[in-house]
C-alpha positions in Angstrom: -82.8 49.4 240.9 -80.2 47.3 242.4 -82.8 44.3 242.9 -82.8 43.4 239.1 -79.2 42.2 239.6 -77.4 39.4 240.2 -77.3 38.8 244.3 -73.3 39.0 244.0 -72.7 42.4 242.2 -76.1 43.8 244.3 -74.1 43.2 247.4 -70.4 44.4 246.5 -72.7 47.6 245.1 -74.3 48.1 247.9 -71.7 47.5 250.3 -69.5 50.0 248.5 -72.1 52.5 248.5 -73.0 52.4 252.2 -69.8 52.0 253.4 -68.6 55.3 251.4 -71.5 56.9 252.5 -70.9 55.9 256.4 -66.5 56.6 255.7 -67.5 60.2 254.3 -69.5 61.3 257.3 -67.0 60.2 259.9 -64.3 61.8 258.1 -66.0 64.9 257.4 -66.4 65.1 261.5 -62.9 65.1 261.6 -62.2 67.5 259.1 -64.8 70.5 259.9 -63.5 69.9 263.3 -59.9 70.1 262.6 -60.6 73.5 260.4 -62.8 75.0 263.4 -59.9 74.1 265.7 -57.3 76.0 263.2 -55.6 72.7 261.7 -54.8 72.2 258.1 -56.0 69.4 256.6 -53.4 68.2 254.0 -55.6 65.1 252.4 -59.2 63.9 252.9 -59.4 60.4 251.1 -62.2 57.7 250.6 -60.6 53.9 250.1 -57.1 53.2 250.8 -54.3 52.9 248.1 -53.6 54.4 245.0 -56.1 57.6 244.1 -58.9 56.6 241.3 -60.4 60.6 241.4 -58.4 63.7 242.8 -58.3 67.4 243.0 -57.0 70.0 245.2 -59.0 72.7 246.5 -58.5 76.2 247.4 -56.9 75.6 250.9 -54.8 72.9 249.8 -56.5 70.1 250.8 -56.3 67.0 248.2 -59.7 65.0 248.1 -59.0 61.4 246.9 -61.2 58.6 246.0 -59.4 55.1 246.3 -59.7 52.0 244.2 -59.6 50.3 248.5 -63.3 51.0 249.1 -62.6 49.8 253.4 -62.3 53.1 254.9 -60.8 56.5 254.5 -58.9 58.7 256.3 -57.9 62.4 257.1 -54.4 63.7 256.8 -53.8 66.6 259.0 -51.0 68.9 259.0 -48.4 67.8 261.7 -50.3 65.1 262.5 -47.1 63.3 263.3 -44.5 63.3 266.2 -41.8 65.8 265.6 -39.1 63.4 266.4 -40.9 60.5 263.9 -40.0 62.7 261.0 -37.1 64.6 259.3 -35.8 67.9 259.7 -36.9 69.1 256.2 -40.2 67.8 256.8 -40.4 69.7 260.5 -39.0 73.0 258.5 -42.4 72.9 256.0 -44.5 73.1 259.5 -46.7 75.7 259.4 -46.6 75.7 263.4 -49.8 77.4 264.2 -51.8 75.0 261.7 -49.8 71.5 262.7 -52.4 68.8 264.9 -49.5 68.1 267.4 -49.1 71.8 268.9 -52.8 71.9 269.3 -53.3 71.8 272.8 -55.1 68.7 274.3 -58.9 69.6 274.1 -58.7 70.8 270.5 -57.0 67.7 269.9 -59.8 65.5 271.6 -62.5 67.1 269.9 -60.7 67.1 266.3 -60.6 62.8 267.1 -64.2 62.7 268.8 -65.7 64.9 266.0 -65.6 61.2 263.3 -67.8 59.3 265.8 -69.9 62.2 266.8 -70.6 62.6 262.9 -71.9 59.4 262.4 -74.4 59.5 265.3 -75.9 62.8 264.1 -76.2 61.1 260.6 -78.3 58.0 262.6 -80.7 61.3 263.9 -80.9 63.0 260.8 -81.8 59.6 259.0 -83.7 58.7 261.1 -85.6 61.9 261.6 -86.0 62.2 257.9 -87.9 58.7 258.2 -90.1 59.4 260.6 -91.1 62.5 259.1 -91.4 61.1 255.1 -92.9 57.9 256.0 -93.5 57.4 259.8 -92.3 55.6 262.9 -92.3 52.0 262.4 -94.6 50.4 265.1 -95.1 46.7 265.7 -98.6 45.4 266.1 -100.1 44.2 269.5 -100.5 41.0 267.4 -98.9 37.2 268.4 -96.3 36.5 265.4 -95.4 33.2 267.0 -96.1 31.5 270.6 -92.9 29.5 272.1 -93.8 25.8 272.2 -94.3 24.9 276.6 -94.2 28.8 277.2 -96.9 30.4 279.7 -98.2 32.0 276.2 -99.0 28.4 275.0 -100.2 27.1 278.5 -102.7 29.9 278.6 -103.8 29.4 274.6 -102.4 32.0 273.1 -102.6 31.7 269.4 -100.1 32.9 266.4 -102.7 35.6 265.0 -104.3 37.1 268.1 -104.6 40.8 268.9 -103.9 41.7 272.2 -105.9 44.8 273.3 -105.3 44.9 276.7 -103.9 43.6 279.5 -106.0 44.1 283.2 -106.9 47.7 282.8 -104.4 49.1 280.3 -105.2 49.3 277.0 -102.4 47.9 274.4 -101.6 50.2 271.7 -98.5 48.7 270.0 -96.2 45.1 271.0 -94.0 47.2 273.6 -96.7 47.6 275.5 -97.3 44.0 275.7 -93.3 43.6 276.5 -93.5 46.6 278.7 -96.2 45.1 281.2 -95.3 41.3 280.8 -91.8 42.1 281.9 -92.4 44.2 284.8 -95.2 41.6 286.3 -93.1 38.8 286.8 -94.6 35.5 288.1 -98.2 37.8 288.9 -100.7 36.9 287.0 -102.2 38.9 284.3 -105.7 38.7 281.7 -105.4 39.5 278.5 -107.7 40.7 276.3 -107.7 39.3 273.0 -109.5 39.4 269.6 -109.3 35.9 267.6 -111.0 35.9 264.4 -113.3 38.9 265.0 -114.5 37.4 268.4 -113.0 38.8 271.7 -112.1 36.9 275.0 -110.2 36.9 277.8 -107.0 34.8 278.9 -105.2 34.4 281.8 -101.5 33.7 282.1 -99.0 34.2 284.2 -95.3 35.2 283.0 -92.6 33.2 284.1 -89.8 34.8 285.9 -86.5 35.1 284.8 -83.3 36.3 286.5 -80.3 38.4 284.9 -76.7 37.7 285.3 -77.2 40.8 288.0 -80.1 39.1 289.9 -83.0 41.3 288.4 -86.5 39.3 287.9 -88.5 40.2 284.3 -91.4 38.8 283.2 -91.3 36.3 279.9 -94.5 35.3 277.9 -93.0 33.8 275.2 -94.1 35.4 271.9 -92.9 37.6 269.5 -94.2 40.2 267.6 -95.8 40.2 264.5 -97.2 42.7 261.7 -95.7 46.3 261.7 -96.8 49.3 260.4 -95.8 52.9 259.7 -97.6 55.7 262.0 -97.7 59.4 261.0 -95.4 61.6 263.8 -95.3 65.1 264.2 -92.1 66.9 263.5 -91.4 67.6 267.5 -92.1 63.8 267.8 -90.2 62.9 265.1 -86.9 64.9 266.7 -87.5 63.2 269.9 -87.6 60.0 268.6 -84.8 60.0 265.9 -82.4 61.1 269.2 -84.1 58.2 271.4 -83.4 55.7 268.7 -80.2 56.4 268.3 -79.6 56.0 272.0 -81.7 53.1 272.1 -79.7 51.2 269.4 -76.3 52.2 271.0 -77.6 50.7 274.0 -78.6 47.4 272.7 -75.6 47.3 270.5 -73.0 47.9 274.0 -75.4 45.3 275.9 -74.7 42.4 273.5 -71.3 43.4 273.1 -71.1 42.8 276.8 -73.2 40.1 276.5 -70.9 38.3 274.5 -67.5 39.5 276.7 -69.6 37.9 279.3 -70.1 34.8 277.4 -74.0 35.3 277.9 -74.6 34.9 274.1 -72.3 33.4 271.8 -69.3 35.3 269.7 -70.8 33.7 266.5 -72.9 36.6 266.3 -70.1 38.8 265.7 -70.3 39.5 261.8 -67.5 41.8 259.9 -67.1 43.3 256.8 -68.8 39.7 254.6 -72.1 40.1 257.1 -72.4 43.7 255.9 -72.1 42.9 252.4 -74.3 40.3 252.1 -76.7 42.4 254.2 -76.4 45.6 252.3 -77.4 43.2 249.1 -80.3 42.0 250.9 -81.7 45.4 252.0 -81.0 47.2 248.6 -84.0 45.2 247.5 -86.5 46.0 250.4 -87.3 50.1 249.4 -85.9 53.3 250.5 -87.2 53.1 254.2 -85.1 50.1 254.4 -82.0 51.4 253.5 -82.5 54.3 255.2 -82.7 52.3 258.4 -79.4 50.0 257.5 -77.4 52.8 257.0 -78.3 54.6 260.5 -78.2 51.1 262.1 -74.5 50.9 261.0 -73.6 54.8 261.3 -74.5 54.1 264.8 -72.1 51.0 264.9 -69.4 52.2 263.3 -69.6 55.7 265.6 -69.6 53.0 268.8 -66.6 51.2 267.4 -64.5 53.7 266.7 -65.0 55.1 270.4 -63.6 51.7 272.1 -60.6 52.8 274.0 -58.5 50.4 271.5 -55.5 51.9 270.5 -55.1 53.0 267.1 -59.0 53.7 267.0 -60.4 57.3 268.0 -61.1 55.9 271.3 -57.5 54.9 272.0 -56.4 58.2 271.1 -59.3 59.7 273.6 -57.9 57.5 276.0 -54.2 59.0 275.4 -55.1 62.2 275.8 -57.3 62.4 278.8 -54.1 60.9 280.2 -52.2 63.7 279.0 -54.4 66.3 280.3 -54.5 64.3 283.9 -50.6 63.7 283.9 -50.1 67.9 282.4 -47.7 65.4 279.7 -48.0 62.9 277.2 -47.7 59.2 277.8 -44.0 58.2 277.1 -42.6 57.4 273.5 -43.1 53.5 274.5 -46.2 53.3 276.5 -47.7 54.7 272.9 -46.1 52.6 270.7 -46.5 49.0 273.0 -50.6 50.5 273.0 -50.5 51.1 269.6 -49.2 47.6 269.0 -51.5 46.0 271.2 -54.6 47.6 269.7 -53.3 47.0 266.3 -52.9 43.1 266.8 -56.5 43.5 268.8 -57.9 44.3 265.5 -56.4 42.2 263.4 -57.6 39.4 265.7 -61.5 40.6 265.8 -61.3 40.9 262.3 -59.9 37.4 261.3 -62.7 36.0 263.9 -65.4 38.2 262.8 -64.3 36.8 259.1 -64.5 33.5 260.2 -67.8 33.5 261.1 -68.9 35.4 258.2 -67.9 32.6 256.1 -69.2 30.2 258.7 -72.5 32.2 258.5 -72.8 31.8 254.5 -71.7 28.3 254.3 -68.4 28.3 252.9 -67.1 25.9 255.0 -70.4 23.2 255.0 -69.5 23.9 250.9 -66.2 22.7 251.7 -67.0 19.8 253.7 -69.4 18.6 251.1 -67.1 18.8 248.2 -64.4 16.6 250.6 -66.9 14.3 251.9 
């Protein structure tokens, strides 16, 4: 329904609505832990700022909905440092349900439960679309053949089916991937069907090395048509939990990438990219969405597990250093860390912003109206 409106108020909808959706889940990992782990949870609130919806219920939590739709939090009981707070407030303790007197693994796993929750939503999501509509497979069909590649050299043609290579029989475009990359510099014949005719090619992939020395094969194509195949239930399990760690690994190799300055930092989008994205997908049907929303649930669980201070991961990081030292880090070390990560932050997100409005023209806009 979203696609009948303007693309403007489509993507502040959307974005809203998956970002809630993602917010929700991590905090709710928080919160089921922290009540499995005997802590009180004094507020659990979506948005920042002043509360749009509340209501207390029965165990004294207060649920909020903020008119701040960029994240959420949870508000546990103690959460703070004795010495951080008054006497009167240290005298409404209830000590056996306060986060601080927890002892360090309940602790961990009441941090480590927000990005755990987002990558079980990814598998359920993903498992649910698998079994409702099917795993989406890409064609063993040429979408496009890179101009002086060995695909062109060899005549490779925008349209072609590959189906097979030597004596393996090609099934879906990994397989083409799969074999081209692992033959590197040998060469290979393809068997093709072109317009209802079949016919053999050969070409040989050229090698390319890695920033580690490691030789893969490159034919230089990509993939074209897709398609939907039915799983089975088992399959379906397997593969929502091998997608997920599929997609974290991609996500932590170009972040590395980009550290490494393999691939450029102007791919690094922020909360603008997701909006304009979330527009774009709310008009491409439910298996769509359904994919955004565990691509990002995956991302956002990755994130929040960076040993930056102030995220989850920085507190992780803390207390595995407690539990190694048999103390906490000192009053300072936190705070200088917490600073640190803070101003981190602050600085990816002004960059990631920058490139978002880089990435929709603002500034070309800009130019134009100046020049």
């Amino acid at each position: 329904m979203l696609e009948f409106l303007p693309v403007l108020p489509r993507s502040i909808i959307a974005f809203v609505l998956v970002l809630g959706v993602l917010v929700f889940i991590h905090e709710l990992g928080h919160y089921l832990a922290a009540r499995w782990r005997g802590v009180h949870v004094e507020a659990f609130s979506i948005g920042f700022g002043q509360a749009l919806v509340s209501w207390r219920d029965r165990l004294g939590t207060e649920w909020k909905i903020a008119w701040v739709p960029l994240g959420g939090y949870v508000k546990l009981h103690g959460q703070e440092r004795p010495e951080d707070v008054s006497d009167e407030v240290r005298a409404g303790w209830m000590a056996d349900r306060t986060f601080h007197n927890k002892p360090v693994l309940s602790r961990a796993i009441i941090v480590g439960a927000g990005p755990v929750a987002n990558f079980a939503l990814a598998i359920v999501l993903y498992f649910a679309l698998f079994v409702t509509v099917g795993r989406l497979t890409a064609l063993p069909e040429i979408g496009e053949v890179m101009a002086d590649s060995p695909a062109a050299h060899a005549g490779l043609l925008t349209g072609d089916r590959v189906d097979g290579i030597d004596a393996a029989k090609v099934n879906r475009f990994e397989d083409i991937q799969r074999i081209v990359q692992a033959n590197a510099g040998h060469k290979l014949i393809l068997h093709i069907t072109r317009a209802g005719a079949t016919r053999d090619l050969e070409v040989t992939p050229e090698a390319i090395v890695d920033a580690r020395g490691r030789s893969t094969g490159r034919l230089g194509v990509r993939g074209g048509a897709t398609t939907y195949e039915p799983v089975s239930l088992g399959d379906a399990a397997v593969s929502s939990v091998t997608q997920t760690w599929d997609i974290s690994v991609q996500t932590l190799a170009g972040v590395w990438s980009m550290i490494s300055h393999q691939n450029s930092s102007e791919d690094l989008g922020g909360p603008l990219r997701i909006a304009q994205m979330s527009g774009q997908v709310a008009t491409l049907g439910f298996s769509s969405i359904v994919s955004f929303v565990a691509l990002l649930s995956v991302n956002l669980g990755l994130i929040n597990l960076f040993p930056i201070p102030v995220l989850d991961g920085g507190h992780l990081m803390f207390f595995f250093a407690e539990a190694l030292r048999g103390r906490p880090l000192s009053i300072r070390a936190q705070e200088y860390g917490y600073r640190a990560g803070f101003a981190l932050l602050v600085g990816l997100f002004v960059f990631a912003t920058w490139n978002d409005l880089s990435h929709i023209g603002l500034f070309r806009w800009v130019a134009s109206l100046v020049g």
